[in-house]
C-alpha positions in Angstrom: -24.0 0.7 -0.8 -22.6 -2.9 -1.5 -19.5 -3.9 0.8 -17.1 -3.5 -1.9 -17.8 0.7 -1.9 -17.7 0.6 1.8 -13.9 -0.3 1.5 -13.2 1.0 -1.7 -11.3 4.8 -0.9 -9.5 4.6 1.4 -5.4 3.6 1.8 -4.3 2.5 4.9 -1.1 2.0 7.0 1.6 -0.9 7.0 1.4 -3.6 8.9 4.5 -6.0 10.4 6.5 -8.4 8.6 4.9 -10.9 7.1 7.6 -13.3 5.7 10.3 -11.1 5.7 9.9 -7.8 4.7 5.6 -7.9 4.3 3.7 -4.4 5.0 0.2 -3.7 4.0 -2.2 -1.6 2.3 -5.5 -1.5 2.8 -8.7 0.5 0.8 -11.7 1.5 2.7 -14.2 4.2 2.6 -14.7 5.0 6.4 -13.3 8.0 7.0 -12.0 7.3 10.8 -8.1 8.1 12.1 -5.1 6.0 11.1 -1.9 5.1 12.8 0.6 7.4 13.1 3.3 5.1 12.4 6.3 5.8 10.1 9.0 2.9 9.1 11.3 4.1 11.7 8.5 4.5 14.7 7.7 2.9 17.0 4.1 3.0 16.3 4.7 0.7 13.9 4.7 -2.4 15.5 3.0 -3.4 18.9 5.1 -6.1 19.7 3.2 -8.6 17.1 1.8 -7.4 14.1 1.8 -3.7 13.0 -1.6 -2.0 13.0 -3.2 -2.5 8.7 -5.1 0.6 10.2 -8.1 -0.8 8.6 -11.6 0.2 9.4 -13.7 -0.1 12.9 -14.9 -3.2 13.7 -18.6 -2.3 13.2 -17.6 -1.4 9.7 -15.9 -4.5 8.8 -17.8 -6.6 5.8 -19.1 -9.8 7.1 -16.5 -11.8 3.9 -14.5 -9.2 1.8 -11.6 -9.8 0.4 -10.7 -12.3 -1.8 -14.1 -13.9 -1.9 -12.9 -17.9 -2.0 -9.7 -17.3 0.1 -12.0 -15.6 3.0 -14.3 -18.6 2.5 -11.2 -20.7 3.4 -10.4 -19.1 6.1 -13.5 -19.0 7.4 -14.3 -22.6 7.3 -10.6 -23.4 8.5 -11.8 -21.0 11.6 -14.7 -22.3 12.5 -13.7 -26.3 11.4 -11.1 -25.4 13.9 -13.4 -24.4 16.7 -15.7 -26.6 17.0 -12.3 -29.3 17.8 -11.8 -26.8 20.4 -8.1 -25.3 18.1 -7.1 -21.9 17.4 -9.2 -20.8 14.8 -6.9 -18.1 14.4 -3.9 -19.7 13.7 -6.2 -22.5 11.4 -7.4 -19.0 9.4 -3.4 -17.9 9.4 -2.6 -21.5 7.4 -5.5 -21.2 5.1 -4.1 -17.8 4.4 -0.8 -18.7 3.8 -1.8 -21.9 1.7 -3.6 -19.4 -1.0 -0.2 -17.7 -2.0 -1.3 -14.1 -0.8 2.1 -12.8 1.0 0.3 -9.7 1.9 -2.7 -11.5 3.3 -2.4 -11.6 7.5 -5.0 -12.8 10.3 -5.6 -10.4 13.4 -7.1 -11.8 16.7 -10.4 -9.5 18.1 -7.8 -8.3 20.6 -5.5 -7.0 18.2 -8.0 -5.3 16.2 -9.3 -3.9 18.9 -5.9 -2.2 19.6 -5.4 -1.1 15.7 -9.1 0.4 16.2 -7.3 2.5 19.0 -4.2 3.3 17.0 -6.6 4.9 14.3 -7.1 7.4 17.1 -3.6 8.9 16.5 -2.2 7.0 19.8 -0.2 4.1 20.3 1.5 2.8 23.5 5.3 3.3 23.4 8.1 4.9 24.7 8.4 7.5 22.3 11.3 7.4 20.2 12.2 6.4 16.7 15.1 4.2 15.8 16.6 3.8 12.2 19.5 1.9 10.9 22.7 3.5 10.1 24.9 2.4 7.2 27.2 -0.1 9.6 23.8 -1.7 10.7 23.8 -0.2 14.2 20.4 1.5 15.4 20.7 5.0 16.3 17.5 7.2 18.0 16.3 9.8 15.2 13.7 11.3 17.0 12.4 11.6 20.8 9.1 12.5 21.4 8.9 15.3 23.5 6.9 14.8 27.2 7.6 10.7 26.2 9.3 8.3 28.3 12.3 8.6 26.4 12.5 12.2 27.0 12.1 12.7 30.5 14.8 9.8 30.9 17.0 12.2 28.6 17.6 10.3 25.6 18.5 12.4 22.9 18.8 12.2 19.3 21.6 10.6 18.0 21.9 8.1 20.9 22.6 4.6 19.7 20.3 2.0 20.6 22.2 -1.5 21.6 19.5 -3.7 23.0 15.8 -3.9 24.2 15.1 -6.3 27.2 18.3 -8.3 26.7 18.3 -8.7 22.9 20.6 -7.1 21.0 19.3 -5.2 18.1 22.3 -4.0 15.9 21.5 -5.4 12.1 18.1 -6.2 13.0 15.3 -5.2 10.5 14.2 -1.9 12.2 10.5 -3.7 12.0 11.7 -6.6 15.1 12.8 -3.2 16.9 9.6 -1.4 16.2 7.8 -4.8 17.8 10.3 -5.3 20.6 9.6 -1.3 21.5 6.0 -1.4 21.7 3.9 -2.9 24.1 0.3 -4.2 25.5 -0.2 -1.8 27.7 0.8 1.7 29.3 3.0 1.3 32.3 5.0 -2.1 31.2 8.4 -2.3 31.4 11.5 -2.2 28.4 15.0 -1.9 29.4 16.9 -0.2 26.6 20.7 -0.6 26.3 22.0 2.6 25.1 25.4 4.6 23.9 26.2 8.0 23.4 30.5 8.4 22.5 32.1 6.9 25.5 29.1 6.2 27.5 27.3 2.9 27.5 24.6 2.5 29.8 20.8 1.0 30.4 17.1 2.6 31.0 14.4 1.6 32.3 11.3 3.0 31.2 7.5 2.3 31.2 5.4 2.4 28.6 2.9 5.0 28.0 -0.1 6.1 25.5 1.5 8.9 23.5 -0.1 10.7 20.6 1.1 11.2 17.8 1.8 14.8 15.5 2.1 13.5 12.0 2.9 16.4 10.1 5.7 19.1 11.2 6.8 22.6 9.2 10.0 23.7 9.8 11.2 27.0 7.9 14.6 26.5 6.0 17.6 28.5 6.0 17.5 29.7 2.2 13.3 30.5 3.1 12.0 27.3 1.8 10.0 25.3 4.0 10.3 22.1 4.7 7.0 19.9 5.5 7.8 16.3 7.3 4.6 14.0 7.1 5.1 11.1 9.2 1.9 9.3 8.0 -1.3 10.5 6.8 -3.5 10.4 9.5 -6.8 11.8 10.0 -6.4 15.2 9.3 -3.0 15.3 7.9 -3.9 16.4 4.4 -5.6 19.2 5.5 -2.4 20.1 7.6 -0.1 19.8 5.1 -2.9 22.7 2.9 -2.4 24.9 5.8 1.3 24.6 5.5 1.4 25.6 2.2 -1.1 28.3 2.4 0.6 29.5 5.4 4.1 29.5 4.2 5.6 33.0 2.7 4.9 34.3 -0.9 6.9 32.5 -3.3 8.3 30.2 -0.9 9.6 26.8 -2.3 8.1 23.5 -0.3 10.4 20.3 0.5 7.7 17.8 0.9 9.5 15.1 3.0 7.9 11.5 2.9 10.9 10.1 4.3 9.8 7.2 6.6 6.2 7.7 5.7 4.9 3.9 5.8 1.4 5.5 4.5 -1.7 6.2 6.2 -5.5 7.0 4.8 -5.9 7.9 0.9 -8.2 10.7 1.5 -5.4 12.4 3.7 -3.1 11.9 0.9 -5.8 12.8 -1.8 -6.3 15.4 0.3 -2.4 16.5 0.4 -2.1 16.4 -3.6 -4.8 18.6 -3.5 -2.4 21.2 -2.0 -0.2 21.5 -4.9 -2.2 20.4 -7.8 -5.6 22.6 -9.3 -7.9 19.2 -9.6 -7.5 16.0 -11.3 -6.4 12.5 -11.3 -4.1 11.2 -8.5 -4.4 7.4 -8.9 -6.5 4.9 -10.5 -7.1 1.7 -8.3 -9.0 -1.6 -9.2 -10.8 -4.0 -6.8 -12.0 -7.5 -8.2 -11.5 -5.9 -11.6 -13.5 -2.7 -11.1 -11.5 0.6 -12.0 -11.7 3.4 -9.5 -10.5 6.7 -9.8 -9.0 9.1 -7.2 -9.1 13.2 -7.6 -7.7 16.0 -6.3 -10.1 19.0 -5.4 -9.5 22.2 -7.4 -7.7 25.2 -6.1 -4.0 24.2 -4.8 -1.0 26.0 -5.2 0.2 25.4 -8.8 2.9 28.3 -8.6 5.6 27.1 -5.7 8.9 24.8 -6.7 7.9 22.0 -4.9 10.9 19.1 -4.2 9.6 15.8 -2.6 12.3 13.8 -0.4 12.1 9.7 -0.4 13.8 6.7 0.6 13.0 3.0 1.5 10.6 3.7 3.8 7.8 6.0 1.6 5.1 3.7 1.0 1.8 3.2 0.0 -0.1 6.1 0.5 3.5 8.3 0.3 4.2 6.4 -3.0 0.4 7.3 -4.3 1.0 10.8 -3.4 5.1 11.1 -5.2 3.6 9.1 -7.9 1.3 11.9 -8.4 3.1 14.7 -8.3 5.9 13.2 -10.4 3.6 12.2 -12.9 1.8 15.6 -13.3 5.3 17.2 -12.9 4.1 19.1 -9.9 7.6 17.8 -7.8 10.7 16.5 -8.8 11.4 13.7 -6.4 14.8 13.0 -4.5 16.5 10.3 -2.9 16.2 6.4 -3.4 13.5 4.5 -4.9 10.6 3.8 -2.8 9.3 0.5 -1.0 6.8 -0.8 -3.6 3.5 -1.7 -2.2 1.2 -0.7 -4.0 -1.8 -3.4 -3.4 -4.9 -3.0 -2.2 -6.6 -5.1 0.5 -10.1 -5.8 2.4 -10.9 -7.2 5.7 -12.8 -10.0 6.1 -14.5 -10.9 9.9 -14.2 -14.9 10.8 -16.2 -16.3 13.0 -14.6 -16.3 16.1 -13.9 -12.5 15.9 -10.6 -12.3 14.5 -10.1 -10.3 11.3 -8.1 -11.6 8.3 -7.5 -8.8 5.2 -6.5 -10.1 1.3 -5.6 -8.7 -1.5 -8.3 -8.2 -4.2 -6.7 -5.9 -5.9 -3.7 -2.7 -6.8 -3.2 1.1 -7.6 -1.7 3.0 -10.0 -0.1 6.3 -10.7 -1.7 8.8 -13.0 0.2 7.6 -15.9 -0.4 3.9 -15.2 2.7 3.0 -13.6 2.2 0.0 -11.1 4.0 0.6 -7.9 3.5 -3.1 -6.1 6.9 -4.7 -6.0 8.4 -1.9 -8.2 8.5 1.2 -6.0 8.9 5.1 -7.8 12.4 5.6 -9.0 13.2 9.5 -7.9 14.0 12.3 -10.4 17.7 12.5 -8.6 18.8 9.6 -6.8 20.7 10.1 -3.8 21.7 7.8 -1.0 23.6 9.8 1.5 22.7 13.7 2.2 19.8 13.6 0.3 17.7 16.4 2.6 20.8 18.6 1.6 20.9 17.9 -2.4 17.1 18.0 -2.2 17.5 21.9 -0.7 19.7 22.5 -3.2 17.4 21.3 -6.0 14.6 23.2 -4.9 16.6 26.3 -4.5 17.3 26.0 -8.3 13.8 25.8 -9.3 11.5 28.7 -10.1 8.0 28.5 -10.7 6.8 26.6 -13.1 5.7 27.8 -16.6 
């Protein structure tokens, strides 16, 4: 098996900002665990970079990537070792020099910690933050047995600082980072407001796990499944959802948030809803692959698939999909866009550095990298409730 298969199916998890607004995706072929970490979660960011959720370190090619910009680095690495610099930050310039604004260096210890986030766990505090429309952060979820529970923050609680810093109009990415620690039992002092109330928190840091998929039933008897990010057994979740939910029952697939995850959980996920066939095309150093659902998913249920912002890369391959094959009509605001595909390459002083070699598309050959998927019905405000609506008017399909 040549290094290029080993790293050629799989879609993985965003990773921090990387000049602004930068989040990755990554193919591989190792089947292992990916971060759990949604665009709003805290497990997104561990205080430095966001976990690429790329493969184990045993697994990681010797030089993939972009074959003369990992050469680069690598020289830049170990030219900067033996003058006793960072070769690190020497592999982070030669990375930065080649133009690739998706392309990001991770030191051994860092990878180390992504390896463990592939687990499903992350250190954190266990809540997620998002950004309302006037800029201030407010809690959207709390993590039940977290930190932030047993100190009895609740949704809807607005978040005013972390350690001193404000974060009102802050990219909810720096608040992921500020959120998430090194280790279990550190320290973050939240400044928080409910109404009237204004006060501060201490808490400590803890390893949390993380439940990526959750079914709730509907009022009108749809169901609604939330996938936070396709984990390691995710897809097959999200088939026992649909199995499991009642005869004739409509599914609102809600990607909301969903920063991506592994492409054979998504795969896996399409093939829920869709009897067999293509789900993306991909291409790495020119070479066209080809993704497929397996045969026997539910072809007969309305299905109604809820985005926004945050739905990326392995979310976008998955709405692509069933928008294309008309499987879903998708609702909400266009998606993030990042839709390339990238390898990690080991340097010689341990640290990890992935590049892009190459991009996906959706069955029809739309490119989502820097474009996004526009929804069916685009909605900016109550979008969950127009997207009930929708599905409430669709019967099964002919």
């Amino acid at each position: 098996m040549s290094g290029l298969d080993r790293f050629a199916d799989r879609l993985v998890v965003p990773r921090r900002v990387r000049r602004g607004a930068a989040l990755t995706l990554v193919f591989a072929s190792v089947l292992v665990t990916g971060a759990a970490t949604g665009s709003w979660s805290e497990a997104a960011g561990d205080g430095r970079k966001t976990p690429p959720g790329s493969v184990r370190s045993d697994a990681v090619a010797p030089l993939g990537g972009d074959g003369h910009t990992a050469e680069r680095a690598s020289e830049a690495a170990a030219e900067a070792m033996a003058d006793g610099k960072s070769a690190e930050k020497a592999a982070e310039e030669a990375v930065s020099r080649s133009g690739d604004r998706w392309g990001s260096v991770y030191s051994h210890g860092e990878y180390q910690e992504f390896e463990e986030a592939l687990d499903g766990a992350y250190t954190g505090v266990g809540l997620w933050a998002r950004r309302g429309a006037d800029g201030r952060m407010e809690v959207s979820r709390v993590q039940k047995g977290g930190p932030a529970d047993r100190a009895g923050i609740r949704k809807g609680d607005r978040l005013r600082s972390i350690d001193g810093e404000r974060v009102t109009g802050r990219p909810v990415t720096e608040v992921v980072a500020l959120l998430r620690g090194d280790r279990a039992g550190t320290p973050v002092r939240l400044g928080l407001e409910r109404a009237t109330r204004a006060w501060s928190e201490t808490l400590r840091r803890a390893r949390l796990s993380t439940d990526s998929v959750t079914v709730t039933k509907l009022s009108g008897g749809a169901v609604m499944i939330k996938v936070a990010a396709f984990t390691k057994g995710s897809g097959e979740a999200v088939r026992s959802a649909v199995r499991e939910a009642p005869e004739g029952a409509g599914i609102l697939l809600d990607l909301r948030g969903n920063s991506g995850g592994l492409v054979s959980e998504a795969v896996t996920a399409s093939s829920a809803l869709v009897d067999g066939g293509l789900v993306a095309t991909y291409d790495v150093r020119g070479e066209q692959k080809a993704l497929h659902a397996e045969r026997g998913g539910d072809t007969e249920r309305p299905v109604v698939t809820l985005v926004d912002g945050g739905t990326m890369s392995a979310a976008e391959l998955l709405t692509g999909a069933l928008q294309d094959r008309g499987r879903a009509v998708v609702v909400g605001s266009r998606t993030f866009g990042k839709g390339s595909v990238q390898m990690p390459s080991r340097l010689p002083d341990g640290s990890v550095a992935e590049l892009t070699v190459g991009h996906y598309r959706t069955p029809s050959g739309r490119t989502v990298d820097g474009r996004g998927i526009t929804p069916d019905l685009e909605v900016e405000h109550g979008a969950e409730a127009r997207a009930e609506t929708v599905l409430t008017g669709l019967g099964p399909p002919s």
